[in-house]
N, C-alpha and C positions, 0 to 999 in steps of 0.2 A: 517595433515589432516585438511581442512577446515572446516565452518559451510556447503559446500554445500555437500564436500563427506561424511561426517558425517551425513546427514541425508539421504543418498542414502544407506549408509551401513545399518541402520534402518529401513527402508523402510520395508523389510520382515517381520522384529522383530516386530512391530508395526503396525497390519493391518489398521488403522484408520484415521494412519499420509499419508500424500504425496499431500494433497490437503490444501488448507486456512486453514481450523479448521477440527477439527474430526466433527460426524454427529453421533448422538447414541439417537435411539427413541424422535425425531423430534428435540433433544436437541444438538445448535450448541457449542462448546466448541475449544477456542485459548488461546494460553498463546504466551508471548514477554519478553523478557529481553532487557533493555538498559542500554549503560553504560558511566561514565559521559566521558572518552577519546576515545570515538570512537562515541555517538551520541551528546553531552550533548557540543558542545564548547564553550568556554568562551564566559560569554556575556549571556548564558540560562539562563533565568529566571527560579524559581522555577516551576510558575505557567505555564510556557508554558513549562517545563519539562512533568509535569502533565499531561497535555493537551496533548502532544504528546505521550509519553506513553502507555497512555488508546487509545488515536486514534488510534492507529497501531494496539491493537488487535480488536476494533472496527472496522478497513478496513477492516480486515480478517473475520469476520461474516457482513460485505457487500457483501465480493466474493463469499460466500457462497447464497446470495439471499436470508439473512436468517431477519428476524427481531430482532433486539437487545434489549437484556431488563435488562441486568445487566454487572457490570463490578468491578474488585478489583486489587488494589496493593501493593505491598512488597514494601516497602522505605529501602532503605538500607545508611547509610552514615557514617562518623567520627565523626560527632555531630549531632544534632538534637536541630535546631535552631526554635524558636514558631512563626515567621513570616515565615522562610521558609515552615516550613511543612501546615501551613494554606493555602500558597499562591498554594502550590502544590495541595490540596486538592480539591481548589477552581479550579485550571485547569481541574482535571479531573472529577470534578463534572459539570463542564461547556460543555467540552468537549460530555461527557453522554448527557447533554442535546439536544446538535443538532440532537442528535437522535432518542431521547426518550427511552431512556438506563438511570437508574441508575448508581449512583454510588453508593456501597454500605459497602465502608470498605476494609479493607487490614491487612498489618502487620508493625510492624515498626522493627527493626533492624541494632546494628553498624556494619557498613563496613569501609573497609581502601579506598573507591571508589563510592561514587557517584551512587547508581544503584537501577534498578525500574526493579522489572519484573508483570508483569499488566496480569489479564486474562479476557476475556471478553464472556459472555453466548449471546446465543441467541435463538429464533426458529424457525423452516420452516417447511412445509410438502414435501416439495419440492425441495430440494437444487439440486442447480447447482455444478458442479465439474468441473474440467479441460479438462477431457477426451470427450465431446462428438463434437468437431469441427468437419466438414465433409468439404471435398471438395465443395465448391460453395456457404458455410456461407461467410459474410463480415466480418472483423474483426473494431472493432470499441474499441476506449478508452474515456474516461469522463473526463470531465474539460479539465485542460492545463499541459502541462510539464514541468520541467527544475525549480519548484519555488523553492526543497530543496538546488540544486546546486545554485542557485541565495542566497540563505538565509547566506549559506557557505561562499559566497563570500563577503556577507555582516559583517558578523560575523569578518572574515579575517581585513576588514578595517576599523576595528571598530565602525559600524552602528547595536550597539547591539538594536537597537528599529525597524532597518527596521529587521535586523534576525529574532527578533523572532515573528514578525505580518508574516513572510514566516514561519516558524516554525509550528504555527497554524494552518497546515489545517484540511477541513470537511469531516469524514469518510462520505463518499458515502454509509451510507445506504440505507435512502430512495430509490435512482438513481439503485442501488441492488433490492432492491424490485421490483420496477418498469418495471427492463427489467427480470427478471426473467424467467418470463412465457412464454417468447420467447430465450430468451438465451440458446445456447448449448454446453459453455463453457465459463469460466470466473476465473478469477483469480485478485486481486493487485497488482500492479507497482512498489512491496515496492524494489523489485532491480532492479532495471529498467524496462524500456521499451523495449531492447533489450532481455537483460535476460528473462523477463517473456514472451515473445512472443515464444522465442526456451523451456521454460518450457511447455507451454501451446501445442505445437505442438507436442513435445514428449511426453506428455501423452494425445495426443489424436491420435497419430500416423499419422500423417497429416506435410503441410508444410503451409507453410505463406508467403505470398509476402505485402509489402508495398511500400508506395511513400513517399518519406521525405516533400514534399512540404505539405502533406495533415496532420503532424505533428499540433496538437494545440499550439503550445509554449509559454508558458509563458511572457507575456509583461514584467515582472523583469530578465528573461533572456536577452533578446535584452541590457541593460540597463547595463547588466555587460559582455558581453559573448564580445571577443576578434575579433573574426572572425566566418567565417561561422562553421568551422571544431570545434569551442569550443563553436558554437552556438548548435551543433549535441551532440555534447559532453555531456552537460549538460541534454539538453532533454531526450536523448534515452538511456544513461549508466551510469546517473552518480546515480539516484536511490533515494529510498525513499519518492517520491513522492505521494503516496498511492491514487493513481487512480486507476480505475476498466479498465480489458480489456476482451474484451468481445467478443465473435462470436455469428452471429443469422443470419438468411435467409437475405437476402438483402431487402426486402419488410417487415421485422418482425414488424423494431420499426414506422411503417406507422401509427398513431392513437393513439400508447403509450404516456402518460402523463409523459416526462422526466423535475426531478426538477434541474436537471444540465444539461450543453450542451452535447451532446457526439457527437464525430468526428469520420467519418468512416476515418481508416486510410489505408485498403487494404483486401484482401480478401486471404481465405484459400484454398490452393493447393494441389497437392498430396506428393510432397517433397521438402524439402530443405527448408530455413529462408534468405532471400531477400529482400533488399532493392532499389528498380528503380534496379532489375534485377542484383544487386548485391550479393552478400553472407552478410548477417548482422553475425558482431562480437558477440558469446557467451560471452559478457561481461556485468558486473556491478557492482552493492554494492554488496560487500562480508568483513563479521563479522569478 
C-alpha cells in the first residue's frame, strides 16, 4: 500500500483529512514528513532542508486560502551537528518569513535517517477546499513548473548551488489569500500537476481539460529537459513543485491584486482529465 491508498483508506476514519490541512474553528492545521533518501539528495544544504520542509506545510495552509501565523519541526538525525542544526533553523525561520508565519520551535531527536517532519498553523474564516469546481470555472495554477525536476537534475550533475537556489521555493500564501474570495477550489502541486488536477476533479466530481501550450514552465526546465516529452515530464508529473491550482469563474480574478503571476491553464468540464483532448496520465510523486 502506498502513501496515496493509505490515505484513501483513512479517509472515513478521519473526517478532517482529504483536503490540504484539516480546518477546526477557523484554525488551519498540516503536518509533513521528509526524508533525507527520498527528498533530501546529496548536495542539500541544511539550511535549504529547513527551508523546504516548513515550505511544504506552509503551501498546504496556501491551499487552504488561509493566513499563516506559525510553524514547528521535529529534527531527527544520527548526529546533531551546531552548524547544521543552526543552519536548518535559519531556513525555516527565513522560510516563515516570506510569509509572515513564524517560526516557533520544534523537537530534536537521533534517527538512523535524516528526517524532518514540520507542522504549520494558520487561519481563515473562509477556506477554500477542493470540492467546489463547477462546470464553466477556468482552472488556473501560480508561478512556473518543472523547477523541483530542474533542481534533481542539477543535484544529479553535481551543481549543488544551482539545486538548492531551486530547492528554495516561496509558499504562495499571500497569492492564497488573494484569490480566495473568488476561488472554488484549490489545492498544491506538491505531486504534480497531473496528479493534482485528477485529485482536484474527483473531489469536486467534475472533469478538467487543459492545453500543454498554456503550461507556465520553468525557464531551468528548458535548460536541462532532453526533448519536448521530458520537457512534459518535468512540468506536469514529476511533482513537488508546491504551486497553487485553482478554479474561479473565468472573469473572477478581473481587478484581484495577484503578488505572483498565475496562468490560466484550461477550464472545468463535466467529465473526464485531458489534455488538448487527450486523457492526462494519473500520475506523479508518490512517497
Amino acid at each position: 500500500m502506498d502513501e496515496r491508498s493509505a490515505l484513501g483508506m483513512l479517509a472515513d476514519t478521519v473526517g478532517a483529512a482529504g483536503d490540504d490541512a484539516a480546518v477546526i474553528d477557523r484554525l488551519v492545521v498540516t503536518t509533513d514528513m521528509l526524508h533525507e533518501q527520498t527528498d533530501f539528495p546529496a548536495g542539500t544544504t541544511r539550511y535549504t532542508a529547513g527551508w523546504r520542509a516548513v515550505g511544504a506545510s506552509l503551501s498546504d495552509v496556501a491551499a487552504m486560502g488561509a493566513e499563516a501565523t506559525a510553524a514547528v519541526a521535529a529534527y531527527g538525525a544520527p548526529t546533531f551537528d551546531d552548524d547544521e542544526v543552526r543552519a536548518f533553523v535559519d531556513g525555516a525561520g527565513d522560510v516563515c518569513e516570506t510569509t509572515g508565519a513564524r517560526y516557533v520551535g520544534g523537537d530534536l531527536d537521533s534517527h538512523d535517517e535524516f528526517t524532518v517532519a514540520s507542522t504549520a498553523v494558520g487561519r481563515t474564516d473562509s477556506p477554500v477546499y477542493r470540492s467546489g469546481a463547477a462546470p464553466g470555472d477556468a482552472v488556473y495554477v501560480t508561478g512556473t513548473l518543472g523547477r523541483t525536476g530542474a533542481a534533481i537534475r542539477a543535484f544529479e550533475r553535481g551543481d549543488a548551488e544551482r539545486g538548492n537556489d531551486l530547492f528554495r521555493f516561496e509558499p504562495r500564501v499571500a497569492t492564497g489569500r488573494a484569490v480566495a474570495p473568488v476561488a472554488t477550489a484549490m489545492m498544491d502541486s506538491s505531486d504534480g500537476l497531473a496528479r493534482s488536477l485528477h485529485q482536484l476533479a474527483a473531489a469536486s466530481d467534475c472533469g478538467i481539460s487543459i492545453s500543454w501550450d498554456r503550461l507556465p514552465v520553468d525557464a531551468s526546465v528548458d535548460a536541462v529537459a532532453e526533448d519536448d516529452t521530458d520537457r512534459r515530464e518535468l512540468a506536469a508529473f514529476f511533482g513537488e513543485d508546491f504551486e497553487l491550482v485553482f478554479t474561479a469563474p473565468p472573469s473572477a480574478l478581473d481587478g484581484v491584486d495577484l503578488p505572483t503571476p498565475v496562468s490560466r491553464i484550461g477550464d472545468v468540464t463535466e467529465s473526464g482529465v485531458v489534455a488538448d483532448g487527450d486523457p492526462l496520465p494519473d500520475r506523479g510523486y508518490t512517497h
